[in-house]
C-alpha positions in Angstrom: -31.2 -20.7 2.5 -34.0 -18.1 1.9 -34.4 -18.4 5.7 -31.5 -17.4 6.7 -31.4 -14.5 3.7 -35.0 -13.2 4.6 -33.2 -13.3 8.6 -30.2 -11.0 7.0 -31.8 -8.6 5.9 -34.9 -7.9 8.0 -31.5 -8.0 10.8 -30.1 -4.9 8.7 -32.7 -3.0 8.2 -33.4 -2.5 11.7 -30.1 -1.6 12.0 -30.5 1.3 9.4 -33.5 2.2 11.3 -31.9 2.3 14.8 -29.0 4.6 13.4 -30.6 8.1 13.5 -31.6 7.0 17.3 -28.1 5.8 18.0 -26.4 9.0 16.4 -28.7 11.1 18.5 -28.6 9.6 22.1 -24.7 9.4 21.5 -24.9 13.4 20.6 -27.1 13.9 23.6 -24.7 12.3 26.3 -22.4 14.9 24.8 -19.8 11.8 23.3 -18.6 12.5 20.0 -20.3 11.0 17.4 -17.6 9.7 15.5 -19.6 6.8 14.0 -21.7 9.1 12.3 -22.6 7.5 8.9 -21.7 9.4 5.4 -24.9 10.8 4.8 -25.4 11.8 9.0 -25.1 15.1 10.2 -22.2 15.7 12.7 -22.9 16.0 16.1 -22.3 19.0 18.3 -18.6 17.8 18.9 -17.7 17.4 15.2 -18.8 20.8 13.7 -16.6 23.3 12.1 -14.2 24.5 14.8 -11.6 26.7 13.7 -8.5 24.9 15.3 -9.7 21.4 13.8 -7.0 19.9 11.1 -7.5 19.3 7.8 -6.2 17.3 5.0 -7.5 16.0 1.6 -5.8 12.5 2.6 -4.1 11.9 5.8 -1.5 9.4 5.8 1.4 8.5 8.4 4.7 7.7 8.1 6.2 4.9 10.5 10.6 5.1 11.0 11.1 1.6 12.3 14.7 2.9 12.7 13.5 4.9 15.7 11.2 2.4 17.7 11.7 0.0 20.4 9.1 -2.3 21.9 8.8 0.2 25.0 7.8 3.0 22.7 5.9 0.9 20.6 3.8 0.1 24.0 3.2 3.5 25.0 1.6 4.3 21.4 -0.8 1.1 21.8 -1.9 2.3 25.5 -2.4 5.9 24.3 -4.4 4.8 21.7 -6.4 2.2 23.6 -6.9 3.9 27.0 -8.1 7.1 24.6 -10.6 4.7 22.7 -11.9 2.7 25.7 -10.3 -0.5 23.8 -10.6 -3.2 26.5 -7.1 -4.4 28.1 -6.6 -8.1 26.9 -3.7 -9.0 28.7 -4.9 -11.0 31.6 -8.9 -10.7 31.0 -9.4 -12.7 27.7 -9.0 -17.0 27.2 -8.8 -16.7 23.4 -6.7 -14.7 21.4 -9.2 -14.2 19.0 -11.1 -12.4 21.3 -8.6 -9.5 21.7 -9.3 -6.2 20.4 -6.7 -4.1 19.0 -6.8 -0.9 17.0 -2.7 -0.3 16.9 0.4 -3.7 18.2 3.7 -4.2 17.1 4.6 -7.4 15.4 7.9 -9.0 13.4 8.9 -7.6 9.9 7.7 -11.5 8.7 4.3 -10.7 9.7 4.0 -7.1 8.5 5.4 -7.8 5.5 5.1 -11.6 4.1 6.9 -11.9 1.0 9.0 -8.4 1.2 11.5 -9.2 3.4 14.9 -9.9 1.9 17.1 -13.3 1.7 19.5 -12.0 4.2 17.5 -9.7 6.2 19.2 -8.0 8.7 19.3 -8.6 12.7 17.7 -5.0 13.2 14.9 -5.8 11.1 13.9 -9.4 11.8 13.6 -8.6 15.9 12.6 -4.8 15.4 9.0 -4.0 16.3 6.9 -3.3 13.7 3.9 -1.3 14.4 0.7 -2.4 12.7 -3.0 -0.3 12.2 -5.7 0.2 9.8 -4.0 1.1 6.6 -7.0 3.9 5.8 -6.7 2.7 1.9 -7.1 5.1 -0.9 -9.0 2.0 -2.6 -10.2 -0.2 0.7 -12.1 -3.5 -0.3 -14.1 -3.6 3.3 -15.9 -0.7 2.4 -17.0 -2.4 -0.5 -17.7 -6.1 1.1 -19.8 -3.8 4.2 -23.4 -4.6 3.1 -25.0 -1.6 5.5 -22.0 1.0 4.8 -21.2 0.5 8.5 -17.3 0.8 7.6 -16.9 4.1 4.7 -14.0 5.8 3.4 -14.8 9.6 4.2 -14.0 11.4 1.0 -12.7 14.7 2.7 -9.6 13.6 3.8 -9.5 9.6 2.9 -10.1 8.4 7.1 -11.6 4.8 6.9 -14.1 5.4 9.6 -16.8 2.4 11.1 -20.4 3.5 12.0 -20.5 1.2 14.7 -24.4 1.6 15.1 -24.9 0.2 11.6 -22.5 -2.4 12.5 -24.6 -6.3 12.1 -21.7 -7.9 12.6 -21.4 -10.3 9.5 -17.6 -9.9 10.0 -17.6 -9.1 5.7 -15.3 -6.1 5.8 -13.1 -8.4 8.3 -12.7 -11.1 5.7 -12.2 -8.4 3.3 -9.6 -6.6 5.0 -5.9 -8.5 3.4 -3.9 -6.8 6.6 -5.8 -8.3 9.6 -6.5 -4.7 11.2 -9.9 -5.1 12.6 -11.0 -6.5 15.7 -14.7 -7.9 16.6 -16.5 -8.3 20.4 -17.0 -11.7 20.4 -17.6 -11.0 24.0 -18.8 -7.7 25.9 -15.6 -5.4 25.8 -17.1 -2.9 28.5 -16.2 -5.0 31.5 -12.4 -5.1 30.1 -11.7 -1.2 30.0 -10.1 -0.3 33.0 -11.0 3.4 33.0 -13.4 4.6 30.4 -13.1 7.7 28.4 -16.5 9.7 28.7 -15.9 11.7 25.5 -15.5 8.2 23.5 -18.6 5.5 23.0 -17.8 2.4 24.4 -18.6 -1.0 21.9 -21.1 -4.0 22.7 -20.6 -7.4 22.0 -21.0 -8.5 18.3 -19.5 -5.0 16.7 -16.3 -4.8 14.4 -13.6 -2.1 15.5 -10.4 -0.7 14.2 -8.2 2.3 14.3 -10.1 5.3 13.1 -6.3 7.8 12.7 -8.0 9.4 15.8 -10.7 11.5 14.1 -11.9 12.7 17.1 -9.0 14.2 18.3 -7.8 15.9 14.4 -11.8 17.5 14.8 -10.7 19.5 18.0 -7.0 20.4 16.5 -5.3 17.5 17.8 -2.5 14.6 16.3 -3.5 11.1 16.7 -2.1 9.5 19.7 0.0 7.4 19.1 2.0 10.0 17.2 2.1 12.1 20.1 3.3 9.2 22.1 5.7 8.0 19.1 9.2 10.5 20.3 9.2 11.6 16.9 9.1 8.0 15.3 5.4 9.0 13.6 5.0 11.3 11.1 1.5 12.6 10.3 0.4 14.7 7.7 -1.7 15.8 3.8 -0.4 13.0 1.3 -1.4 15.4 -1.0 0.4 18.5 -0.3 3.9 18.3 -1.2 4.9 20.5 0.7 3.7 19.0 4.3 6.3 17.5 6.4 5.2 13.7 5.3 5.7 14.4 1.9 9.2 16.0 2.2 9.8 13.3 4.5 8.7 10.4 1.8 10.7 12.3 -1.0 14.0 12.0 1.8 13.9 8.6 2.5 12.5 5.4 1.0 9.5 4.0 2.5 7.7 0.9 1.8 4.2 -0.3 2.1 2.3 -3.4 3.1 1.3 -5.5 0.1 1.7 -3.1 -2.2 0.4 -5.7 -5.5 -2.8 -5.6 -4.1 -3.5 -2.2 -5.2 -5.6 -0.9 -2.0 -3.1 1.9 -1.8 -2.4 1.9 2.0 -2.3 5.5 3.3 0.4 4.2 5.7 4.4 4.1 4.6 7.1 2.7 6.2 10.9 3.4 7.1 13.1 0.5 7.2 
C-alpha cells in the first residue's frame, strides 16, 4: 500500500514538472494551447483578440424537436475531425476503447429515471445528443488530484490540461454522465486527417468535449452548433437578454440529473 502511494505521487509530480515544458513546446509548434492549466499563461493563440467571444458562463441549448440521426452525425464529425478524435468505427475491438467528445443516444440513456410512463414514439427513438455538461458545480474537478480537468472561472468551460493528465481515471469515475473518454490505446494512428492547429492525445490521457474553446478564442461557435441547422443554441447563461436565455424563458427545457445538484450548463428541448 505505501508502495504503490509513494509510486502515485512521485508519478504526479513529474507530471507537474513536465507541464511548463509541455505548454511551451505545444506554443512553439504554433498549436493552441488549449490545455493550459489555471495558473498557465496563454499561449500566443489564446491572447486577447478582439473578435474572441465572451461569456461569464456559456451554456447550450439542445431542441431534440429539430434533430435526426443524420444531423446528429454531422455535429459528431465536425467536432471530432476539428479535435483530431480518432474514428472508432472500424479501427477499435472494444467499445471501451472509443473516444467520444459529442454521440447521440436514446432518451432512456440520457435521461434514466425522467422519462415518462407513456413516453411518446418521437421521444423514445429520437436521437439524443450527449457531451460534457460543463457543470456550474462539476465533481471531476474536485476528484482530479493534479488539477488536470478545471472549471475556468471566466466563463464556466470545464477544460482538461491534458499534460497534467496521470491518468488515474478519478474525474472519469467522478463524472455521473459518462462524458469522458480515455486512450487505453494510442489514438494518433486512428485520426484520419489531423488538425495542425489542435494537439493530438497519447495513450493513457482522459478527453472530453472542451464547448470548442479554441474556436470561441478566435470569434468562432463551437462546431457542432454550426453544424446543428439551427437545432443548437449557444450563448451567456447569464445575460438575459442573449438568445439562450430568451430561448429558455420560451420553451421548457430539462436537464440531465438534475437531483444531483452539478448544475449542468447544458438544457434540453423535448
Amino acid at each position: 500500500m505505501e508502495n504503490s502511494r509513494r509510486r502515485f505521487l512521485k508519478t504526479a509530480g513529474f507530471s507537474i514538472l513536465g507541464v511548463g515544458a509541455g505548454s511551451m513546446l505545444i506554443g512553439l509548434a504554433g498549436r493552441p494551447a488549449i490545455a493550459a492549466g489555471p495558473g498557465a499563461a496563454p499561449g500566443p493563440e489564446f491572447g486577447h483578440r478582439p473578435e474572441a467571444k465572451h461569456a461569464r458562463r456559456w451554456g447550450m441549448v439542445i431542441d431534440t424537436r429539430n434533430l435526426d440521426e443524420r444531423t446528429c452525425r454531422k455535429m459528431e464529425e465536425a467536432c471530432h475531425s476539428i479535435h483530431n478524435v480518432p474514428d472508432h468505427i472500424g479501427k477499435f475491438d472494444k467499445k471501451n476503447h472509443e473516444i467520444k467528445w459529442i454521440w447521440a443516444t436514446e432518451f432512456k440513456h440520457a435521461f434514466p429515471g425522467q422519462e415518462a410512463e407513456f413516453l411518446s414514439d418521437r421521444l423514445e427513438h429520437a436521437p439524443v445528443p450527449v457531451l460534457c455538461n460543463h457543470c456550474d458545480n462539476p465533481p471531476c474537478v474536485r476528484a482530479c488530484p493534479t488539477k488536470a480537468t478545471f472549471k475556468r472561472e471566466k466563463d464556466g468551460i470545464v477544460l482538461m490540461d491534458f499534460h497534467r493528465c496521470i491518468g488515474c481515471r478519478f474525474c472519469m469515475a467522478a463524472c455521473p454522465f459518462g462524458a469522458r473518454s480515455f486512450n487505453f490505446r494510442d489514438p494518433r494512428p486512428a485520426i484520419e486527417e489531423e488538425n495542425p492547429d489542435f494537439p493530438t492525445r497519447m495513450k493513457g490521457v482522459v478527453e472530453k468535449c472542451n464547448f470548442c474553446a479554441e474556436r470561441l478564442a478566435v470569434g468562432k461557435m463551437p462546431a457542432c452548433v454550426e453544424a446543428s441547422g439551427g437545432a443548437l443554441t449557444f450563448g451567456d447563461l447569464n445575460d438575459p437578454d442573449s438568445d439562450i436565455r430568451k430561448l429558455l424563458a420560451d420553451e421548457y427545457a430539462i436537464r440531465r440529473k438534475p437531483n444531483l445538484g452539478t448544475f449542468p450548463s447544458v438544457f434540453y428541448i423535448v
